[in-house]
N, C-alpha and C positions, 0 to 999 in steps of 0.2 A: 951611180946616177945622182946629181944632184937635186936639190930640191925645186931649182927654178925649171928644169927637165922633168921631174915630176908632173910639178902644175901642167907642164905642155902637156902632156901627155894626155894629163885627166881632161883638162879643158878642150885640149883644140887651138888654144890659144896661141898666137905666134910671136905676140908683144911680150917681149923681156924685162922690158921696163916695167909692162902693168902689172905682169906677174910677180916682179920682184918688191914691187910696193904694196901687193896684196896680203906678200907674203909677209914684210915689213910689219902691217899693220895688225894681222891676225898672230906675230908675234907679243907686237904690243901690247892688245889686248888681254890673253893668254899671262906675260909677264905681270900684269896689272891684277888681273884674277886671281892668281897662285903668291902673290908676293914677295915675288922672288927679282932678281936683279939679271939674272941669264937661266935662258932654256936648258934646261938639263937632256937628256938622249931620250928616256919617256917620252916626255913631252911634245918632240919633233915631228909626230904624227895628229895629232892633233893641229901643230901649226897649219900644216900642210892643208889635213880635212876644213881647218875654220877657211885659209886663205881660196879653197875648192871652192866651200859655200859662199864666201864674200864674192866670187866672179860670177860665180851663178846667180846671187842676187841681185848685181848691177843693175841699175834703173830703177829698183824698186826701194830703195834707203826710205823708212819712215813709217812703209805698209808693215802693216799684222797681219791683214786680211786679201782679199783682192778675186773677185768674183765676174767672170766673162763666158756668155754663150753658157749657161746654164753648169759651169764647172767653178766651184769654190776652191780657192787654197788658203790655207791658214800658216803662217810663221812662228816658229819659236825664235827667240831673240840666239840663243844659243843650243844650235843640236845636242839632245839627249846624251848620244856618243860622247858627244867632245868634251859635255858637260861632266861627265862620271870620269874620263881621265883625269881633265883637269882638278877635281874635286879629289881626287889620289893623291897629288901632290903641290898641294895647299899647303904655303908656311901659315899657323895660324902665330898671331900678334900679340907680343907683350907689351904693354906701358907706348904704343905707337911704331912697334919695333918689329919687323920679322928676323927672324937668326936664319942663317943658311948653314949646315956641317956639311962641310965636302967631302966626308968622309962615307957619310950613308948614299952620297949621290952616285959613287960606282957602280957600273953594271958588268956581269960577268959578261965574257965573249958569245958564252949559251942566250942570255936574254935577249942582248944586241942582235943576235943571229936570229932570234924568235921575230923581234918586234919589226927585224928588216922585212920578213917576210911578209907581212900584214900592208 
């Protein structure tokens, strides 16, 4: 199953287009956070969860907060979850540099098998 069949899936969603620029973007993000230059196989669920949360946001770009008929909800800019993945696999920066070793970015068939399931 792909990812843009994913998102349908979770969302309901039937736009391919809006899903695949959500997905786009909560890559971008993601990439920009970790400093990295491409998504590694980790990381692919989180894209997925951020671009879930970015559809379910819609309309709301800008709120923190947002209180109606006596029910509050409050926003974190980035979900707890997504946030402790991506924190996992954070290039940290020498001299304005991130180093990528494609060596350590392998995953065994056992983890790939783990992480599909999730």
């Amino acid at each position: 199953m792909t990812d843009i069949e994913m998102l349908k899936k979770l969302t309901g969603e039937g736009d391919e287009e809006l899903l695949s620029l959500l997905f786009s973007l909560a890559e971008e993000k993601i990439l920009s956070l970790t400093n990295r230059k491409q998504i590694i196989y980790p990381l692919k669920p989180a894209v997925r969860e951020w671009a879930t949360v970015a559809y379910n946001r819609m309309g709301m770009q800008g709120e923190t907060s947002r209180s109606e008929g006596g029910i509050s909800s409050a926003f974190a800019e980035i979900p707890k979850e997504i946030e402790e993945a991506i924190k996992r696999y954070r290039l940290g920066r020498v001299n304005g540099h991130a180093y990528e070793k494609k060596s350590d970015e392998k995953v065994s068939s056992e983890e790939k098998n783990n992480t599909e399931e999730l």
